[in-house]
C-alpha positions, 0 to 999 in steps of 0.5 A: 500500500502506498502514500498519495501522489507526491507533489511536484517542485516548489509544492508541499505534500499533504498525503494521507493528511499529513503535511510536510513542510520540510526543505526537501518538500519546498525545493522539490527533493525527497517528500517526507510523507507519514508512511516513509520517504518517495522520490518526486516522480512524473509516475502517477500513483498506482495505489488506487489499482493496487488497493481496488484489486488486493480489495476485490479478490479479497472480497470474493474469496471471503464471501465464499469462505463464509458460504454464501448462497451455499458456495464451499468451492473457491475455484471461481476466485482463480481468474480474480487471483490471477489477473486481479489481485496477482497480476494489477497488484504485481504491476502496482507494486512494479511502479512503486519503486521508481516512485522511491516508495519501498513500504508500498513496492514491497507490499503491492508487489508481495500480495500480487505474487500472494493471490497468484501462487493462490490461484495457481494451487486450484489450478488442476494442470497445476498437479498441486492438489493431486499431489496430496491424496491425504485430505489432512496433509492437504489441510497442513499445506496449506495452513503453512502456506497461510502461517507464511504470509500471517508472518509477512503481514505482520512485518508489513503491519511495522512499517505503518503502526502509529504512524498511519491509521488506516492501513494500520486497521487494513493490516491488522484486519488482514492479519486476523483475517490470516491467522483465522484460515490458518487456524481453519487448515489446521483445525478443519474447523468450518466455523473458524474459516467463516471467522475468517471470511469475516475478517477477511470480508472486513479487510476488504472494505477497508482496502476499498476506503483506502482505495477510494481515499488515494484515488480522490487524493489525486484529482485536483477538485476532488468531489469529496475527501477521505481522511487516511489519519495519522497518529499524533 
């Protein structure tokens, strides 16, 4: 996830309502911003991209892991999770790194490569669920594999804690949300996947504001404005 666009030479940067009057801002050097240091850049802000698709296939996946209309199977997620959440978030985090944003590069770029090994396990010429004839050794696969990125949300969590509010609730939400699915592998427990699916479907809205809140933030007579907060 990343910081709004920075602004061009001899401007001041209030991204994510945070307003730097630093040298650097005024002289149109390096912009301070309450997520980290970004390079001016003529390269517009692919967060909105990032956001709405990390937020889309979230919100599929976790409407199915609570079972609406009866769906159990989340096949259908693997187109979303490839060329939605893998492929858009992959290219937002791509163009993240001339912007000198490393939290953000790093964040796009992980959940995109996140949402496309995903898709590829429902993949049947993927051979990676036949591999597993055990159901229960299936179940401890995959739970490891969601353990991993539990740890990497959590590291990415460290970057924004006390310094910006609503990525801070986005990354903790998701972090729940992961930690309930791994859970759900280990224990096959049906309620706490739906648990899952919950905090899951809450991340997902969350990464909608934000989404919303960075896209806004980069027209210059926005209809109306969303404040990200930062911790004072």
């Amino acid at each position: 996830m990343a910081t709004h666009d920075t602004p061009e030479k001899g401007h001041v940067s209030t991204s994510n309502n945070y307003t730097d009057y630093s040298p650097d801002a005024e002289q149109g050097g390096v912009i301070s911003t309450s997520e980290g240091r970004a390079h001016v850049s003529g390269i517009g802000n692919p967060a909105p991209m990032g956001l709405f698709a990390f937020a889309s296939t979230t919100f599929i996946l976790s409407m199915y892991n609570v079972q609406t209309r009866g769906i159990t199977h989340p096949n259908v997620v693997v187109g979303m999770g490839m060329f939605g959440g893998g492929l858009a978030q992959f290219i937002a985090g791509m163009w993240e790194f001339p912007r000198g944003n490393v939290f953000g590069a790093t964040v796009f770029s992980s959940y995109g490569a996140l949402w496309m090994s995903y898709a590829t396990i429902f993949i049947p010429s993927s051979g990676i669920l036949a591999a597993y004839p055990d159901p229960n050794e299936l179940a401890s696969a995959l739970g490891i594999y969601l353990l991993a990125w539990l740890i990497l949300t959590l590291f990415f969590l460290l970057g924004v804690v006390l310094k910006n509010i609503a990525y801070t609730v986005l990354l903790s939400s998701a972090s729940v949300a992961f930690a309930c699915l791994a859970a759900a592998e280990f224990s096959q427990s049906a309620m706490v996947l739906k648990a899952g699916g919950v905090f899951g479907l809450i991340t997902a809205f969350i990464a909608y504001y934000v989404g919303v809140s960075e896209m806004l933030a980069a027209e210059q007579r926005p209809v109306v404005t969303l404040p990200l907060g930062v911790w004072r």
